[in-house]
N, C-alpha and C positions, 0 to 999 in steps of 0.2 A: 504494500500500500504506500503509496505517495507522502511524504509528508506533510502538502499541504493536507490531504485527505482526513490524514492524524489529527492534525490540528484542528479541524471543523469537525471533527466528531466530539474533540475536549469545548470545542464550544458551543455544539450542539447539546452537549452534555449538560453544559451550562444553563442554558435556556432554558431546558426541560426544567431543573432543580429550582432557576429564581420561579419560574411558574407554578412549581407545584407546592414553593409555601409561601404563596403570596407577593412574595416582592414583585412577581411581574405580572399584569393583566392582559394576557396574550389568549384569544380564541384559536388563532392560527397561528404557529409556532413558525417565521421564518429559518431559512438555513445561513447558516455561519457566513457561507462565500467568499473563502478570504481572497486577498488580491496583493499584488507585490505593493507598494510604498513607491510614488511617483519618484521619491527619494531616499536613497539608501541608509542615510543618516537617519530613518525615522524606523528601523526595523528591518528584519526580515518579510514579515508578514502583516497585513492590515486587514481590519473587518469593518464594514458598514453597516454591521447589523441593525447596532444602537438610533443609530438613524432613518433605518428603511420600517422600524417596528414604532419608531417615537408616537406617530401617530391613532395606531390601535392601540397602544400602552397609555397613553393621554399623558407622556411622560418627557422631562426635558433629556433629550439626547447624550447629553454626555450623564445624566442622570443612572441612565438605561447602564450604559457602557460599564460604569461604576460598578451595577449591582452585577453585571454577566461577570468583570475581574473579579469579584468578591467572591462568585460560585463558581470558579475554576476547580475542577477536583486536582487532586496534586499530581503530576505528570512529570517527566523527568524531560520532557522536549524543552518546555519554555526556560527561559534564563531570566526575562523581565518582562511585564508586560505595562503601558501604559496609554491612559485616558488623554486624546490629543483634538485638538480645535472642536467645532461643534457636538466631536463624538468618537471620533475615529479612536479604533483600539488597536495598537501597534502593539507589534509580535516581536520580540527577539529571542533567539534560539542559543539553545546551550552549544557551545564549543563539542561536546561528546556528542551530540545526534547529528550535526553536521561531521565529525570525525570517523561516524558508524556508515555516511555512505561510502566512506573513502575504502573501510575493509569493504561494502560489500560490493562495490565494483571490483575490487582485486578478488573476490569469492564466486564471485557472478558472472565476469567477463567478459564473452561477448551474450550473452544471455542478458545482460543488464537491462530491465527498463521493457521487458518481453512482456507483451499485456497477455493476459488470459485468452483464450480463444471466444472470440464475437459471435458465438451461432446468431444472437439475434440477427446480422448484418445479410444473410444469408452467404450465399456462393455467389460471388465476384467475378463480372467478366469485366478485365480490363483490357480495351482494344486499341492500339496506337500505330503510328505511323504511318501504315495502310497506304501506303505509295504506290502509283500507275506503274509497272513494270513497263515501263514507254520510255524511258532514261534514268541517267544518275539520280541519285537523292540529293536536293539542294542541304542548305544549313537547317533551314528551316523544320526540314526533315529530323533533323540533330536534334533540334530542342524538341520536338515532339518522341525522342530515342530518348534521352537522358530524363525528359518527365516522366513518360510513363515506367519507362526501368526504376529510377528509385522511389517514383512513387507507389510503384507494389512491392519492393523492398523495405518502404517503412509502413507500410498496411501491414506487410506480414508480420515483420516486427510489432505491432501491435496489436496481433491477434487477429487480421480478418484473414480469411478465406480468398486467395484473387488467384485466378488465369488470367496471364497474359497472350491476348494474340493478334496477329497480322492480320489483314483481311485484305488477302488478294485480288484488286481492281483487274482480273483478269477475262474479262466479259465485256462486247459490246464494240462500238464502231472503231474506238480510239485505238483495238488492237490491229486491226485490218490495216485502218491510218498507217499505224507503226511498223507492221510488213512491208506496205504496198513503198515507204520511205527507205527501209532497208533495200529491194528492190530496184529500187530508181539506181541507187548509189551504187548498187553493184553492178548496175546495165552499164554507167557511166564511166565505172571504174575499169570497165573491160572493151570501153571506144564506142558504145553507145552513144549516139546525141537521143537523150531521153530528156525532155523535161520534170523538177520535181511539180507534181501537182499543189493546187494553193495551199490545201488540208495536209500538211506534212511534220514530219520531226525533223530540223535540219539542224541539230548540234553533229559535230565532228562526232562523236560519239556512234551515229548511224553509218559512217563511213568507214570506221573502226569495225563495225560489225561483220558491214560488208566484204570489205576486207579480210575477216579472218575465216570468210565464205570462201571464198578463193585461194586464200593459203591451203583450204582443207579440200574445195572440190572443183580448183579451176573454176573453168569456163562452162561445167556442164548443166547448170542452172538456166542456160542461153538457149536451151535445144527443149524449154516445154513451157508450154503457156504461161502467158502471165497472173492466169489466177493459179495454176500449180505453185508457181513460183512466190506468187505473193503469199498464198496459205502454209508454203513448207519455210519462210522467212517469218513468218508471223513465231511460227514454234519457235524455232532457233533461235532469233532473238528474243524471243520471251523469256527462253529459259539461261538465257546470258545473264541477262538482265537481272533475272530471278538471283539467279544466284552471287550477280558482285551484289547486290541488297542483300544480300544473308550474309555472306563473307562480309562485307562494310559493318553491320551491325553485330557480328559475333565476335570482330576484333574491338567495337565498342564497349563491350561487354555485355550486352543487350541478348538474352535469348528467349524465346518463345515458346510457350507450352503447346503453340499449334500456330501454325500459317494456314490461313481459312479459305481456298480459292473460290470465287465467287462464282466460277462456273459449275460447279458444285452442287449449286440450287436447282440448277436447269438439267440437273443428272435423276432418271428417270429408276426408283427403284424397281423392286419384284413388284409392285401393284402397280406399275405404273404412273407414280403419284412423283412428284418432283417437291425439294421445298420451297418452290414459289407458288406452286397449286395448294400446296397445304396453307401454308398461311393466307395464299386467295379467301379457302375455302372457311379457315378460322374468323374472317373477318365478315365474308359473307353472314356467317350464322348469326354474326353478331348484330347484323342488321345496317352494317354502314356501310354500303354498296351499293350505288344504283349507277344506271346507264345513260348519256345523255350526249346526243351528236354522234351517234357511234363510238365514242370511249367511255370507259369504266373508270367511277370517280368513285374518292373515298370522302367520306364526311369529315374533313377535321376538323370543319371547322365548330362542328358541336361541341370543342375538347378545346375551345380557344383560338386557330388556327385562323387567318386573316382570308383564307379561302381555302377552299373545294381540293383536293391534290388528284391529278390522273394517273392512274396506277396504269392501264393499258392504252396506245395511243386508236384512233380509228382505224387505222392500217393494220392493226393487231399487236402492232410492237410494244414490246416494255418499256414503261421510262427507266428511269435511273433507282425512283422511288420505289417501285416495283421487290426492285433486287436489294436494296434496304431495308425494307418491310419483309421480305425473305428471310432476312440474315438476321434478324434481331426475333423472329420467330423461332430461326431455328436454333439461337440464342436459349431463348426460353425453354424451348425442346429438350436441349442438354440439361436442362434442369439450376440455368444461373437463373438467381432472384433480381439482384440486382446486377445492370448495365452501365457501364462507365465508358465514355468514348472521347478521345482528345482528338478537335479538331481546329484547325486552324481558322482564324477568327474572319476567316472571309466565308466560311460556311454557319454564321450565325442565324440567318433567315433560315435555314434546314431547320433548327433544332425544335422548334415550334410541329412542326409538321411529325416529327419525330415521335416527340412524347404523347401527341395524340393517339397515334398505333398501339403504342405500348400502353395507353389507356384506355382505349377502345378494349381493348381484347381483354382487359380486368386487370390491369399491374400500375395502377398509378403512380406516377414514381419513380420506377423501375429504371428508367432509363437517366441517367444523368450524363451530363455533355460538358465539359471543360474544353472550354476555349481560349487557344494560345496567339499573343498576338508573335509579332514578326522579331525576326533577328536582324540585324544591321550592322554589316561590318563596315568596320574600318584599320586602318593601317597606320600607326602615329597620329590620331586623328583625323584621316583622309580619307574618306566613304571609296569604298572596295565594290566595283561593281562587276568587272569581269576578272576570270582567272590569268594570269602573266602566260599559262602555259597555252591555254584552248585561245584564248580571246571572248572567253563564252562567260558564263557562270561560273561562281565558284562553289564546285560540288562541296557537298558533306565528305566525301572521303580525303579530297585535299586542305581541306582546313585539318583535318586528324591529322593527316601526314604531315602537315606544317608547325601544328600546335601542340599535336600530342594527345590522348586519350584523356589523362588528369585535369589538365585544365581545360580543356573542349568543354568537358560533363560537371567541371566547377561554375566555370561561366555561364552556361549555359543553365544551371538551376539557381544562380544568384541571385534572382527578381522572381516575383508571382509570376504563373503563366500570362495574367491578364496586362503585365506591363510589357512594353516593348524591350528589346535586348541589345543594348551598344556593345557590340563585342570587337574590340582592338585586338587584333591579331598580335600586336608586338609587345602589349604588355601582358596575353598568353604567355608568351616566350620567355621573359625577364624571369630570370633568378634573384629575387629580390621581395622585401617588404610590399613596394607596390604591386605584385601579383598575389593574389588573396590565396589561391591554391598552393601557392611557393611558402608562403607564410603558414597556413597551420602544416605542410607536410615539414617546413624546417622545424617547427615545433614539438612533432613526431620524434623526428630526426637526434634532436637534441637533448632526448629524454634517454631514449637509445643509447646516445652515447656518453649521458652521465651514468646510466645504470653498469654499461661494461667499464668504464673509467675506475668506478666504485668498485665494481667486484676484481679488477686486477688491481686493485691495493691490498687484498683483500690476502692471508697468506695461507691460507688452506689450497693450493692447487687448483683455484676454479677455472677453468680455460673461458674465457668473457670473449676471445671472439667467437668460439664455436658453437656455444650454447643457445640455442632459442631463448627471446627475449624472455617470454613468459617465466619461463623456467627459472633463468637466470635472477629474474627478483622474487621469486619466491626464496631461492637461497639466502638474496642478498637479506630480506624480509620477508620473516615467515606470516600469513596473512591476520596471523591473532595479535601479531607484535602490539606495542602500547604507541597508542596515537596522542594520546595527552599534550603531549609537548605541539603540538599541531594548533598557536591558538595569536598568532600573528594577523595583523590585518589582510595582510598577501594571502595567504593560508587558510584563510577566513571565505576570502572573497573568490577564492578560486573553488574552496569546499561547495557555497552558496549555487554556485554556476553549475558546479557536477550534481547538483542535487533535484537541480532542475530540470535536470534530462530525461524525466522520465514523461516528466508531462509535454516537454517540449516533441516527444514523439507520439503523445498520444492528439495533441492539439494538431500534427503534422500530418498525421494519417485521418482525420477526422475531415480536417479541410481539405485535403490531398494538395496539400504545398510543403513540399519535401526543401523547398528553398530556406525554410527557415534552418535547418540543418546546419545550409552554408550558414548564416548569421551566428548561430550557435557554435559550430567549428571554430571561426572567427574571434568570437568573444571567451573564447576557453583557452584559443591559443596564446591571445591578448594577454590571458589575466596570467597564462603559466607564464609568458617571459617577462611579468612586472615581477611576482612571484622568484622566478629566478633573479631577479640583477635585485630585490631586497631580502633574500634570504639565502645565508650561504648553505647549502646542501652538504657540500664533502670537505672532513675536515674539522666537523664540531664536536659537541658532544655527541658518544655514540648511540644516547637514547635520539637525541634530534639530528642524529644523520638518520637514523630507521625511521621516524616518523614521515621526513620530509620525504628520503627516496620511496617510501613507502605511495607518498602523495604524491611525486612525481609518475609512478607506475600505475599508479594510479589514471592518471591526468594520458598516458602514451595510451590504456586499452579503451580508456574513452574516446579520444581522439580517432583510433584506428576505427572503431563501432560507425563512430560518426561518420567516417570517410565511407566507408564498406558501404553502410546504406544509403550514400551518393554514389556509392559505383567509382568509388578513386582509391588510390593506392594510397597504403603509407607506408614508405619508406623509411629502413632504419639507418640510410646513409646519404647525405646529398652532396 
């Protein structure tokens, strides 16, 4: 349990007791709710109780506050507590129960801070990136790879249920487009005068393809039609394509519990039933279906929707929506409750139309849509619009190659989805303070390398480069050692920060903004190297060398916790 949690139950406690002999005249007994202290100087913790109750109590506010300090049952958490401006009741905490998170993160590990498992939440689908196998993945792409990755990285860390998966755009005109472009470029590449048609894909990238058609089978693509041609070019490069999007995101670190191909839907089982007829036919029953002009419209707008959506065109063809309403059917089929989708914030008029389906069919709710705005490079400050190498775009996989895996997936969760993302290239790169990912991994770093510093003074034989860090400070400090001596402002202020992590990932999976992590990495990093340059570590007394390296080991398996569920490294050497 949390320690705020602790605390509003001693004040919950409270409540109950002034009310049940009279000091307080409460029908409806609020809850504690404690809150940090806009200023640190006024506590660890703060309560409003005394004030949000003042007026059922018919009581003056700090009155209130008075009689709840007076019925604190005795508890070994608090150290002081005091009645402040109109009411406020400030918390400060004993030096030992901020010194018992420090053992139990060194007890706990990487398990620290692990919620319970959420059955209420149900089974989680989370679905991302979802790119047209039609070319590279831009940046854009990236931030929608590194939110959804660690955002089911710290869902699961606290307890929910999530699939992650891809949803294969591999269905419909845009693929033919994309053969019939492959096609052209190989006619041409072989002394063809072909023109590209207006509807085409002309990144270098399609001539790349074509090209590697011809390494593999010459000129014999020349000697059969052009729809042979353009239909055995459509495979080919789908499945190029397919696969540098899996290689690009598996070297991300990014992997998927299922890649979902959308043509899939249109595949006809043993009845004959497909999952686009199935969820046709779920909807029909439901009664939001009728015909008009020759296409088949769906009601949305009974669910909110600003108009009418065509699921089937007059000509018989599917729209897009179609195969959306398929795919979030067959969604539900597999038996997820809840639907989570990151889309990029130019598909916000979709989302409306969306959650209609999913509440027509009985699941209101069900469906939730996070919307990411855009990424924006730049170079020194100098907006980056095409690649040096293509003259095109700059793909998702060249900025990794330029930037690196670490800080790509730092940057890139540093702001809510819904802000826009300035991301400099060159201060990726810096080794230095001003790169925010260089700063907590050097802070990793240096924790590392006081712990083997410590253990090779040490004259029992401990070998301190070869041993696993872990390892190595449980010898240096065994994890029951005495923390007492641990009661410095540094020491204080860095305990405060590690105690908070457990909510800071419960508050992060609950919103699905895994960015606060970064902010949290940041400020833990912050507080150990104030921490280090005013407390000497090695060197003092050997109770307060064990405390501190204690705290130090403390401060490297959190840090590392926090990286992991951003998807970045922490490095024990830089």
């Amino acid at each position: 349990m949390q320690i705020r949690e602790q605390l509003e139950q001693v004040f919950n406690t409270a409540l109950v007791a002034a009310c049940a002999d009279g000091s307080l005249a409460l029908e409806d007994i609020p809850s504690a709710a404690l809150e940090r202290p806009r200023d640190e100087a006024n506590g660890d913790w703060a309560s409003t109780v005394a004030m949000r109750c003042a007026k059922q109590a018919k009581r003056n506010p700090r009155e209130i506050a008075q009689i709840l300090v007076d019925h604190l049952p005795s508890n070994s958490m608090i150290d002081s507590v005091e009645v402040a401006g109109p009411g406020f009741i400030n918390i400060r905490l004993t030096p030992a129960t901020l010194q018992a998170v420090v053992r139990q993160v060194r007890v706990e590990k990487d398990s620290f801070g692990k919620g319970q498992p959420k059955t209420e939440a149900g089974r989680i689908n989370l679905e991302y990136v979802s790119a047209n196998p039609t070319g590279p993945m831009h940046v854009g792409h990236g931030r929608w790879a590194a939110l959804g990755d660690a955002m089911a990285r710290v869902m699961r860390h606290a307890g929910y249920d999530v699939s992650e998966e891809f949803y294969i755009n591999d269905h419909g005109v845009q693929m033919d487009v994309f053969g019939n472009s492959v096609s052209v470029r190989y006619q041409q590449l072989l002394g063809r005068s072909v023109e590209m048609p207006e509807k085409c894909y002309g990144g270098s990238y399609v001539a790349d393809i074509a090209q590697s058609i011809i390494d593999a089978d010459g000129d014999t693509w020349l000697q059969v039609s052009d729809e042979e041609r353009v239909a055995a070019f459509r495979e080919l490069a789908y499945i190029k394509m397919l696969a540098l999007m899996q290689d690009t995101l598996a070297g991300f670190g990014v992997k998927f519990d299922r890649w979902f191909s959308e043509r899939t839907l249109y595949v006809e089982d043993a009845e004959g039933e497909t999952a686009v007829s199935r969820a046709y036919k779920a909807m029909d029953e439901k009664g939001y279906l009728y015909q008009k002009d020759g296409a088949t419209w769906f009601r949305s707008t009974e669910f909110g929707d600003d108009k009418d959506r065509v699921l089937i065109k007059e000509n018989g063809e599917y729209t897009y929506f179609m195969s959306d309403m398929a795919y979030h059917h067959d969604k539900l089929m597999r038996g997820f409750t809840h639907l989570i989708d990151i889309w990029g914030a130019d598909h916000h008029g979709y989302v409306k139309r969306c959650e209609a389906m999913l509440e027509a069919w009985g699941n209101p709710g069900a469906l939730e849509v996070v919307l990411g705005q855009l990424v924006n490079l730049y170079r020194d400050g100098e907006a980056v619009r095409m690649s040096k190498r293509t003259g095109e775009m700059v793909t998702f996989e060249e900025l990794i190659d330029e930037v690196g895996v670490d800080a790509t997936r730092f940057l890139m969760l540093s702001r809510s989805s819904d802000q826009p993302i300035d991301f400099d290239i060159e201060v990726a790169k810096k080794k230095d303070a001003s790169n925010p990912v260089y700063y907590v991994q050097y802070a990793h770093a240096r924790i590392c390398s006081l712990l083997r510093k410590a253990a090779s003074e040490l004259d029992d034989g401990i070998d301190a480069e070869s041993k696993p860090l872990s390892e190595l400070a449980d010898l240096l400090v065994p994890t029951d050692a005495p923390l007492e001596p641990l009661c410095a402002d540094a020491e204080l202020a860095l305990m405060r920060k590690m105690a908070d992590f457990e909510e800071f990932i419960d508050l992060a999976a609950r919103d699905r903004a895994p960015f606060r992590l970064t902010h949290y990495a940041q400020d833990l990093a912050a507080l150990f190297h104030q921490f280090y340059t005013e407390c000497r570590v090695i060197g003092v007394e050997p109770e307060v060398q064990r405390a501190r390296l204690a705290l130090a080991d403390a401060v490297r398996t959190l840090l590392a916790l926090t990286l992991s569920l951003l998807g970045v490294s922490a490095p024990e050497k830089m």
